[in-house]
N, C-alpha and C positions, 0 to 999 in steps of 0.2 A: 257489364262483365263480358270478356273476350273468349270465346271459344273455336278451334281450330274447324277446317270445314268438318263436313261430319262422316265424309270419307277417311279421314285422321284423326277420328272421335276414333272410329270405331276398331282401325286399326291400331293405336297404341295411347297408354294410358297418359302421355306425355301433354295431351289436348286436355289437360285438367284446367281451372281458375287458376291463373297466374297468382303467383308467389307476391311479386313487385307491382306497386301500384302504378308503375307505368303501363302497365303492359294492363291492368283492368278500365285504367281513368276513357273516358270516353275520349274522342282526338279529335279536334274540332280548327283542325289551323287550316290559314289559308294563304294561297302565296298572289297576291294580288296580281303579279306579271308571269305568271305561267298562265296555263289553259285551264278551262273551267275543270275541274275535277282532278285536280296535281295532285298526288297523293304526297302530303307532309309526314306521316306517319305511316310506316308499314313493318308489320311485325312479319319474322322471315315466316314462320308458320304458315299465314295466309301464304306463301308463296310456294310451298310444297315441305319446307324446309324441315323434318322429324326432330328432331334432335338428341337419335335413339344409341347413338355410337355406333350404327353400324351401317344404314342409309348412309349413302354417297350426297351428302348437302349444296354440294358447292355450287350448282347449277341454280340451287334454290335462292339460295342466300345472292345470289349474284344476280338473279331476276329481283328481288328485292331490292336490290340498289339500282339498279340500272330504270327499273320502273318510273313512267313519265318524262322519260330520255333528258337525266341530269346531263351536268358538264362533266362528259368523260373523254375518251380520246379526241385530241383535236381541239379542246373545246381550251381557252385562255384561261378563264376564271366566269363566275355567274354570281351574283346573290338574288337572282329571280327562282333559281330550284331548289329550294332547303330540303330535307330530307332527315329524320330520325328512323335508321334503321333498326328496330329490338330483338333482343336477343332473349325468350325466355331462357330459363334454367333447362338445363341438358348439354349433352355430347355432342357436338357438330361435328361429323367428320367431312373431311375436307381432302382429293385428291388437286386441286391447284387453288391458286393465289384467289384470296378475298379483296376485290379491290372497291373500295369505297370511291365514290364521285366527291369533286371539290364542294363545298359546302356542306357537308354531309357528315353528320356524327352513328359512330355504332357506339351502341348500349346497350349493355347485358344487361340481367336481372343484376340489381344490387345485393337482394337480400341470398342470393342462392347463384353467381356469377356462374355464367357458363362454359364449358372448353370448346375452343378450335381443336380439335387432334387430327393432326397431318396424317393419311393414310404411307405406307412404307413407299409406296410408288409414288409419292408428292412431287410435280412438276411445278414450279413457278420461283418469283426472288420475293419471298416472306409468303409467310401462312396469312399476313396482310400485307400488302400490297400499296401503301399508298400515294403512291406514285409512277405509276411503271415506267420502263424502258420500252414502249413500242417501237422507238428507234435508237438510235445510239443517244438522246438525249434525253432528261427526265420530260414525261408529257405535262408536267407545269413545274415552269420557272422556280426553282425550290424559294426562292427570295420572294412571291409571291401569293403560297399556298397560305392563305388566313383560312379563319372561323373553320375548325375542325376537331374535333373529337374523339376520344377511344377513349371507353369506361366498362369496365367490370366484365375481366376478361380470365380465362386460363389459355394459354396460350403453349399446347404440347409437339414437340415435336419428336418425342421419344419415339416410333413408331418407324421415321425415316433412321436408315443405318449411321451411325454414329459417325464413320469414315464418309460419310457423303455430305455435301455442304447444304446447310439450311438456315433458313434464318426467320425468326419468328415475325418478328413487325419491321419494314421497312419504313422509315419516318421523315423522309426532308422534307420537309415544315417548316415555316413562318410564326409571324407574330399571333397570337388568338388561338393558337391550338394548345391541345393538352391531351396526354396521358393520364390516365389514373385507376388503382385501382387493378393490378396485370399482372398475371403471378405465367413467370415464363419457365416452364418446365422441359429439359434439354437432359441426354443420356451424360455418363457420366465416364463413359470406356474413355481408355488410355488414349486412344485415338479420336475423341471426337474433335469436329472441326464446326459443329452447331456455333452460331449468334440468337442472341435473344431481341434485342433493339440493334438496329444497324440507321445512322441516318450521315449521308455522303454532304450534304449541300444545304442549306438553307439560312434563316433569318431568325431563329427562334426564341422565345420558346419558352413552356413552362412542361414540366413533367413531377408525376407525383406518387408517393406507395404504390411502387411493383417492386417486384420479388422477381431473382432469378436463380435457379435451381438448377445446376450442372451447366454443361456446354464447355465447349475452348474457349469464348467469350461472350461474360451476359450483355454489355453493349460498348458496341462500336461509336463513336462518335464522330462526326467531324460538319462542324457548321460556327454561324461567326461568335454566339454566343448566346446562351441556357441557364437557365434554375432548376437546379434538378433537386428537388428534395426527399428524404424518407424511400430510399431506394434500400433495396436487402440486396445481397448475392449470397447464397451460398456452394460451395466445391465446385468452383469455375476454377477452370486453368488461371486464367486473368477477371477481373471483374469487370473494370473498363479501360478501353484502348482507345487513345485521342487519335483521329486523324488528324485533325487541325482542331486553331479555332481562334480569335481574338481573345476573346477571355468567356469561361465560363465559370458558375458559382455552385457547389455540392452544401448541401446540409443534411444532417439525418443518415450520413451512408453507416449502413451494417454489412460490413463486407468477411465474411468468415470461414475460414476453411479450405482461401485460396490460394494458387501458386504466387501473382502479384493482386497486388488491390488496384491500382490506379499506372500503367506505363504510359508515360507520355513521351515515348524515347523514337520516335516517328519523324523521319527528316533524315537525307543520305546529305549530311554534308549543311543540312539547313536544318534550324529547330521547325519544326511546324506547329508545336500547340503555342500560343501567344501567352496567355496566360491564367493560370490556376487556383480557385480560392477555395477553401474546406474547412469547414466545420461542423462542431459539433457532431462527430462520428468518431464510428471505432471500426478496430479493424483487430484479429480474433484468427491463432493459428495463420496466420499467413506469414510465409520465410520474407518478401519483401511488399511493404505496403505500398510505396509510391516507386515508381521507377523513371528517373529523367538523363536528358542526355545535355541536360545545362553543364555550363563551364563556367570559366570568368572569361574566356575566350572563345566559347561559342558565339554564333550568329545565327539572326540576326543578335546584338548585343544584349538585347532585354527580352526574347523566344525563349519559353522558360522558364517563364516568371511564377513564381509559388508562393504560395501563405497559406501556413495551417496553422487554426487556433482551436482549443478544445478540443485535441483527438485523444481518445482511450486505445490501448495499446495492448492484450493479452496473448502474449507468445509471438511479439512480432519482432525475428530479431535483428531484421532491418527495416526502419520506416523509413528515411530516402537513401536511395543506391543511385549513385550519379558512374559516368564511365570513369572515373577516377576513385573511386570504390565509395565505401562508405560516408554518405554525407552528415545524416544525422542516427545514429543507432537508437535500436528497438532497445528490449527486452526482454527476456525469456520467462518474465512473470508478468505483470501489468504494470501498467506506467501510463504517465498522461502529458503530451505533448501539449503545453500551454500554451504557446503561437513561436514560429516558426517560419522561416521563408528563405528565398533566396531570388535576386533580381534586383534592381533600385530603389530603393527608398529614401524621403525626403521626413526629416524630424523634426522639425518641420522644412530644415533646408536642405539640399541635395544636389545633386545626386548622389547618392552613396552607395556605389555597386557591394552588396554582403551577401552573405549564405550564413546563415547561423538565428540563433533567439532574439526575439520583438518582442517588445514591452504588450501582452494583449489588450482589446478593449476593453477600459472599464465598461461596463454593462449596468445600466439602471434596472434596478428590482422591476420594475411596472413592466416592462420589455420580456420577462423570460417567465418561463413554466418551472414549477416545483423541481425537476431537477437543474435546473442552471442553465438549460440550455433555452436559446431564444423560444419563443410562443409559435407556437405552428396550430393551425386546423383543417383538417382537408373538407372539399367543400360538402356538404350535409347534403346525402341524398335520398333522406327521409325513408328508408326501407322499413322502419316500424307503423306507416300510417297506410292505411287503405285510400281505396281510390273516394271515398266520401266524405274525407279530409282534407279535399281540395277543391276551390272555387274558382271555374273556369270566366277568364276574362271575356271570351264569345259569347261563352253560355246568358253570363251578365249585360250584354248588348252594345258589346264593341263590335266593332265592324273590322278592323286591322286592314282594311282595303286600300291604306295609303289615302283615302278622299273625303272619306264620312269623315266629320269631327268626331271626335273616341273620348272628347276631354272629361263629359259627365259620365259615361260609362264604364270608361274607366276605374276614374275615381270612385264610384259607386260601389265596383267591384272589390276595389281595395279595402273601402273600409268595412265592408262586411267582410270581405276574411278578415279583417284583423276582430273583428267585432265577433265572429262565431268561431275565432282560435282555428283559423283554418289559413291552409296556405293557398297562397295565389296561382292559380298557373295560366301563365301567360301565354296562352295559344299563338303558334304561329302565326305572324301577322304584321304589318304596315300601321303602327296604331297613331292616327295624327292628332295631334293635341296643340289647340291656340292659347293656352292658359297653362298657368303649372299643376302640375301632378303632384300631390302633395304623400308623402310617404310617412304617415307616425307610427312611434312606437310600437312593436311586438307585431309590424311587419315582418311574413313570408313569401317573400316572390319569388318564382321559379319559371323561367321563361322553356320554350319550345323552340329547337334549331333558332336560338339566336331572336328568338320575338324580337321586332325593334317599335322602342317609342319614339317619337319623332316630332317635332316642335314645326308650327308651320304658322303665318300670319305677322302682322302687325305688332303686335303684344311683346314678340321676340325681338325687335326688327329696328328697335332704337339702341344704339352702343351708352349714348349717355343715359340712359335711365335702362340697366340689362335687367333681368326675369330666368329667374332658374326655371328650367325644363323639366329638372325630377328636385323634388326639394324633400331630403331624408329628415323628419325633424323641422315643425313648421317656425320655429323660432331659435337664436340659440342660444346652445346653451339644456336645450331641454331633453330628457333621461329617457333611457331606455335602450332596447337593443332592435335591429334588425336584421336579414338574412335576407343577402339579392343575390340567385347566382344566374347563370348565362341566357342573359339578354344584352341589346343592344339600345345605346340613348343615341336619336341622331336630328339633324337638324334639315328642314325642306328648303328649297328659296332661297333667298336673302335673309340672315338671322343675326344683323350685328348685334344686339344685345341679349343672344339666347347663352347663360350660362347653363350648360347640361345637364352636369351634377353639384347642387347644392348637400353640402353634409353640415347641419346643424346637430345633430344628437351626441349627445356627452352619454359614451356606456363605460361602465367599469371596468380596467383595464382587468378582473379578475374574470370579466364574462362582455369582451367586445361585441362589439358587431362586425357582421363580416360585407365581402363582397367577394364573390369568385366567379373568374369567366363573367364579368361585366365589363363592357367597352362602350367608347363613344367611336363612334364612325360619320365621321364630320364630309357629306358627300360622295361622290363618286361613285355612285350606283342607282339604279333605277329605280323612280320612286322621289328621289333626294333633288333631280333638277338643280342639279349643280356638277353636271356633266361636261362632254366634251361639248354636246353642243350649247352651253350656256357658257363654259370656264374654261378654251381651250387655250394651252398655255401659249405666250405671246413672249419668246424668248426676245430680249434686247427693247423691250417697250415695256416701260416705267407705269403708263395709265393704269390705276385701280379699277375694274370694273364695279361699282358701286352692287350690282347682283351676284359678286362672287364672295361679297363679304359675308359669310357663315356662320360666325360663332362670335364670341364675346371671352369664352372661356370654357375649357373642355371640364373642368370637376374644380372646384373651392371646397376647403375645408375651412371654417369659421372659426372664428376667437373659443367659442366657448365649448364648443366640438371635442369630443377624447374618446379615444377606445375604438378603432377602424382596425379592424384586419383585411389587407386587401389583396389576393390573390391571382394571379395572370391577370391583368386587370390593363388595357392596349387603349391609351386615349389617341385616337388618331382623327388626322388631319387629312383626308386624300389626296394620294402627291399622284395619283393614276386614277383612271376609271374601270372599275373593277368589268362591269357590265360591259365597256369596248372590247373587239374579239384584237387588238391590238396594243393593248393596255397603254393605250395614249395617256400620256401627262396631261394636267390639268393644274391652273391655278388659283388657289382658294385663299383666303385669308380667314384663319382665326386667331384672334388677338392671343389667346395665353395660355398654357396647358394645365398642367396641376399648381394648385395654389396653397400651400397650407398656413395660417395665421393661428393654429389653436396654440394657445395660451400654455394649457395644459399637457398638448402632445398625446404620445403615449399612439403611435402608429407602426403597423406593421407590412413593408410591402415588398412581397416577395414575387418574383418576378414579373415588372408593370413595365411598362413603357409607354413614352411621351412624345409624340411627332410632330412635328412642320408648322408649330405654331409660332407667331409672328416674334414676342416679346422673347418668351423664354418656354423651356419644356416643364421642368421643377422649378418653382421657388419654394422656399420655406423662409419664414420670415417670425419672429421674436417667439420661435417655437423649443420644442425640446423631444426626448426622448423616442425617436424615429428610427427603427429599425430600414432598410433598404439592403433585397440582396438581388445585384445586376437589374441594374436599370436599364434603361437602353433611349436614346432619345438620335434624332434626327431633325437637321437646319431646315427650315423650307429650301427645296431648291433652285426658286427664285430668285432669294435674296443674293448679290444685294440690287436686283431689275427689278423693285424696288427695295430699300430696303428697311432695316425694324423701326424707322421713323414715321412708315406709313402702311393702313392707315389708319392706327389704334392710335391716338396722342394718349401720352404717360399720365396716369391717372397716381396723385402719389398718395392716396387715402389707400388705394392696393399697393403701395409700394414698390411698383411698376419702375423696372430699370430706363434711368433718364439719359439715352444713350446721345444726346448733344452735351451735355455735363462730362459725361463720364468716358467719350470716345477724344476729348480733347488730346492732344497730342499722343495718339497710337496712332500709328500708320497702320497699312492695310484694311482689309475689311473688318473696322471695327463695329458697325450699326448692326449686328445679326444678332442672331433670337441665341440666348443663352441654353446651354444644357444642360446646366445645376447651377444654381444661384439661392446660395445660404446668407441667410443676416440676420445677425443676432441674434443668436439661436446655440442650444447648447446640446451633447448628448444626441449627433447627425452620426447614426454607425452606417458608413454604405460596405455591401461586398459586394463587388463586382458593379462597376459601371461602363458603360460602353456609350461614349457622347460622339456624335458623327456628325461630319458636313463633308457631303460626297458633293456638291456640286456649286458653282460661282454661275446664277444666271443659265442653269439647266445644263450646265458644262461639268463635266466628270474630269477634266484638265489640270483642274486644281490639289484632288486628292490623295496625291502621292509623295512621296519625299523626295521624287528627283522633279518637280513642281516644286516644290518646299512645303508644302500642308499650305495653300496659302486660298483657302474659303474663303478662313475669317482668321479675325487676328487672336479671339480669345473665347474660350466656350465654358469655362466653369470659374466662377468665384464665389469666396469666403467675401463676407463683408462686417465691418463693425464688431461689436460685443462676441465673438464665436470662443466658445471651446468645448473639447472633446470631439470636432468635427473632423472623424478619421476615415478615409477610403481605401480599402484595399482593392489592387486591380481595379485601376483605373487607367481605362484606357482609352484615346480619342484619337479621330483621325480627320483632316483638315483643316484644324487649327493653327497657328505654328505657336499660343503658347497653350497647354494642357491645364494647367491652374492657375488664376490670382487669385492676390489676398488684398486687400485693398486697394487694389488700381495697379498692383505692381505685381508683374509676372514670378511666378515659384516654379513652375517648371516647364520647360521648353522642350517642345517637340523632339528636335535635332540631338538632344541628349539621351532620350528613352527611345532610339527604334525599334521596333517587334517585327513581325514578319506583315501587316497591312498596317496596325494601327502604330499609336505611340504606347508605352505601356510604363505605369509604374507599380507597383507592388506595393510599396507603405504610404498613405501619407498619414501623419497626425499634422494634427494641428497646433498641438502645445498649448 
């Protein structure tokens, strides 16, 4: 049990037992490449911090972060300084910016979230900060900011004058990070000019329940594309303002009581947001819910591009206002906009530039929650269990040192919580394992800053006879549920046949299992030995280095496998070294990224993304009923020095794309690693996809349209038996064609331009 010093005992009653059992559980992680005594866990309190609302905090709270001199100014990126900084329950007041270090999550108390409240004199750009400007540039590359965090917040800035500009959280972020949990409270005068989320730049992203209360705007947006679900706004001048963006995906918005819900009218002369996809939300008292600056003659030709299906509509008496007035009318009672868009669409052939009503997708029962609307959980942060409800992976005699073999103490650990109904919590740490880690039934794992498992040896290290790393469900086919949320599965050495994440368990689509904030991070960090100095990329030279082969397969899902909910969930390949102060490239080889063969289906994955793997990023294969909202995948950018020929050879028991068969007569770069590859499979809903290939042989020459998109020749196909495989906002860039359906191009680049990517708005499949 935690108690403040006793100088803070005795002045304020605030140093009581923690509320949250994070804040009581005992912290036992350990970061194997920092210095002996790196503090993983620092609750602000030990650091002076009160939390009495009227103490000046921000000194405190900012010693707390900075403590064991993480990567802060200056610094590239690290995953040698983890850090969880807590927040109990209380008023933080704060005269400047809270700035978190890269790798570093804040976390408030769950059960009782605590407020940042700006004093009226608040100097700084956001009450968080996480990114700053120390010079005219962001201090990390916003396209580079992974593994980071912000949970269980109130976030006030009523206190600074209405008329003066503030901004609650500043966010350009990357892939692996997450919001959650943020309730932004902003004045509400005629004049205010407050933001609540503001993010300029980045790669992202998943964000999840917050709330925003007043301001001129509850968020700003502008980065390449996000999953933003179960956002509230209410009496914002505006709710959200695109600055840009390739395409991003909304579900769950409750926007109400605003002047506009959504303007994406940003661009003098050029459209800037790319493209827009919404569902499942309503919108409540607002005179105009979406506002765009689309035409049939704006540019670029497809900037713009829209799809709402499933909106509720009360008193809203314009839902799109385009500059040519009225696109599609509101209301002035309730009403519900059944799908809706405006951009290109192919039915499945096209291009068919429209603005008007889409057939929506049918939707399989097993997919959606009691009201109609798709299945959502945000990830469980256990606030009803004490800290003696949890079984520390240290405490059980892991070592997470990155060297000890961890494989029986692990394991050890596991099955006594599952065996004494208690959850796991996975202390910070390097935990290497020569054998699989086997995960059964009415498993609870909760890692610490990112814990990472990590597969090391021989065991791993054959491609023809591969070895799952974490095996969910020791057969398959076999019942029950699980709950993993943020840690890391990663691979040491040479691992050609380490598959990372095997998922065998069949749970009921009435009570899935989930994953949240769990990734593969395949290399490029210390620890991993698959670095600059082992894998430094060797542009225009074809040689395999036989030690830079890594992985086998980033996550399978199995024949008899059903019922996964998967949430920000980032299977990556390292196309840089996170730990060089230069973020040098690097090249690695893993054969194949997500795999899914269940039978049965019945998958939900809301903001995931798939990198740099050899074969393909998605396949899904004689599957069904698959939720997908914004994908995001990226080409090795290697290929094709060498290319997807080598040096995984096509395995067709996985049904592994046979790219000397099927590249016969396409010119250009046809041997590259796919970005979605469907076959056979029926009831594939995607919203929002974003499939990329930036580069030909480490060269960025290639992907632009005065280049021609010319990567690769083809990045997504339909194959065989398909229907009801529909993608809205789907968008790629490097390709020059954007979709096949059996060997034969459906939509070409050169027809759907956006303002970076290609973009199209509908496709079915028929």
């Amino acid at each position: 049990m935690r108690f403040g010093t006793l100088l803070l005992a005795v002045a304020s009653l605030t140093s009581a037992v923690n509320a949250y059992w994070m804040g009581d559980i005992a912290h036992r992680g350990y970061a194997p490449f920092a210095y002996s005594g790196y503090p993983v866990f620092r609750n602000v309190k030990d650091y002076g911090a009160r939390g009495d609302g009227v103490t000046d905090d921000t000194n405190a709270i900012n010693a707390a972060i900075t403590a064991g001199n993480p990567c802060n100014q200056g610094c590239a990126s690290t995953t040698t300084t983890p850090a969880v900084v807590y927040f109990p329950a209380g008023t933080y007041l704060i005269s400047g910016s809270v700035k978190p270090a890269y790798f570093t999550q804040l976390i408030g108390d769950a059960s009782s979230p605590p407020t940042l409240k700006a004093t009226a004199n608040f100097a700084g750009f956001g009450l968080i900060d996480a990114n700053p400007y120390y010079t005219q540039n962001l201090n990390w590359k916003a396209v580079n900011v992974f593994f980071r965090q912000i949970r269980n917040f109130v976030i006030d800035t009523t206190n600074i004058p209405a008329g003066n500009a503030a901004t609650g959280i500043h966010w350009p972020s990357s892939q692996a990070t997450s919001l959650q949990n943020i309730v932004f409270n902003m004045p509400t005068a005629s004049n205010v000019v407050h933001v609540g989320l503001f993010m300029e730049e980045g790669s992202g992203g998943f964000v999840t329940d917050l709330t925003f209360n007043g301001g001129a705007t509850g968020a700003s947006m502008g980065n390449q594309q996000f999953t933003m679900r179960n956002l509230k706004f209410n009496n914002c001048k505006t709710a959200i303002y695109h600055l840009w963006n390739w395409g991003w995906t909304y579900s769950g918005l409750s926007i109400n009581n605003c002047g506009i819900g959504i303007d994406i009218t940003a661009g003098s002369g050029k459209v800037e947001t790319g493209s827009l996809t919404v569902f499942d939300s309503s919108f409540t008292n607002t005179p105009v819910a979406i506002s765009t600056t689309w035409t049939t003659t704006s540019t670029p030709d497809t900037a713009g591009t829209l799809v709402l299906e499933n909106i509720a509509l009360t008193n809203v008496p314009v839902a799109v206002k385009g500059p040519q007035g009225t696109y599609l009318s509101g209301s002035s009672g309730s009403t519900t906009i059944t799908a809706w868009g405006n951009g290109h669409k192919y039915t499945p052939s096209g291009p068919v530039e429209y603005a008007g009503a889409i057939t929506p997708n049918p939707r399989p029962a097993s997919l959606l929650a009691s009201n109609g609307r798709y299945y959502t959980r945000s990830k469980p942060q256990y606030e009803n269990l004490s800290a003696s409800q949890f079984v520390s992976a240290r405490a059980s005699g892991a070592k997470g040192d990155a060297a000890t073999d961890d494989t029986a103490a692990l394991q050890r650990a596991i099955d006594t919580a599952v065996a004494q109904n208690k959850v796991l919590y996975l202390d910070y740490g390097l935990y290497r394992v020569t054998s699989t880690i086997r995960i059964p039934p009415g498993a609870k794992i909760v890692g610490e800053s990112y814990a990472t498992i990590m597969s090391a040896g021989g065991f791993f290290n054959d491609m023809n006879n591969p070895k799952p790393v974490l095996q969910v469900g020791s057969y398959s086919g076999q019942q029950g549920t699980v709950e993993l949320s943020d840690f890391i599965v990663s691979t040491q050495n040479a691992q050609a046949g380490a598959i990372l994440i095997e998922w065998n368990l069949a749970s009921p689509a009435s009570n899935p299992s989930g994953m949240w904030d769990v990734h593969t991070r395949i290399g490029g960090f210390v620890g991993s030995q698959q670095q600059v100095g082992q894998c430094l990329k060797t542009p225009g030279n074809p040689t395999v280095r036989r030690e830079c082969i890594v992985a086998f397969m980033a996550m399978h899902i199995t024949k008899q496998a059903s019922g996964l909910y998967m949430e920000n969930v980032w299977l990556w390949m390292a196309d840089h070294d996170i730990d060089d102060a230069a973020n040098t490239q690097i090249t690695l080889y893993s054969g194949r990224g997500l795999y899914i063969e269940s039978t049965s289906g019945t998958f939900w994955l809301w903001g995931t993304g798939s990198e740099h793997h050899v074969l393909y990023q998605y396949q899904l294969s004689s599957t069904k009923n698959i939720f997908m909202g914004m994908i995001q995948t990226e080409t090795p950018y290697y290929q094709p020095t060498p290319n997807a020929l080598v040096p995984f050879p096509s395995v067709s028991s996985l049904n592994d794309p046979n790219f000397s068969q099927s590249c016969a007569g396409v010119s250009g770069n046809c041997a590259a690693a796919w970005g979605l590859r469907v076959l056979n499979s029926k009831n594939i809903l995607v919203y929002g996809a974003g499939l990329y290939s930036f580069f030909s042989d480490y060269s960025t020459t290639c992907s632009t349209f005065a280049a021609g998109q010319t990567c690769q020749a083809r990045i997504a196909s339909i194959e065989g038996s398909c229907s009801n495989v529909n993608i809205y906002g789907l968008n790629t860039i490097g390709s020059r064609s954007m979709l096949d359906r059996d060997g034969v191009s459906v939509a070409w680049f050169a027809d759907n331009v956006n303002n970076f990517p290609s973009s199209v708005g509908v496709y079915k499949s028929g």
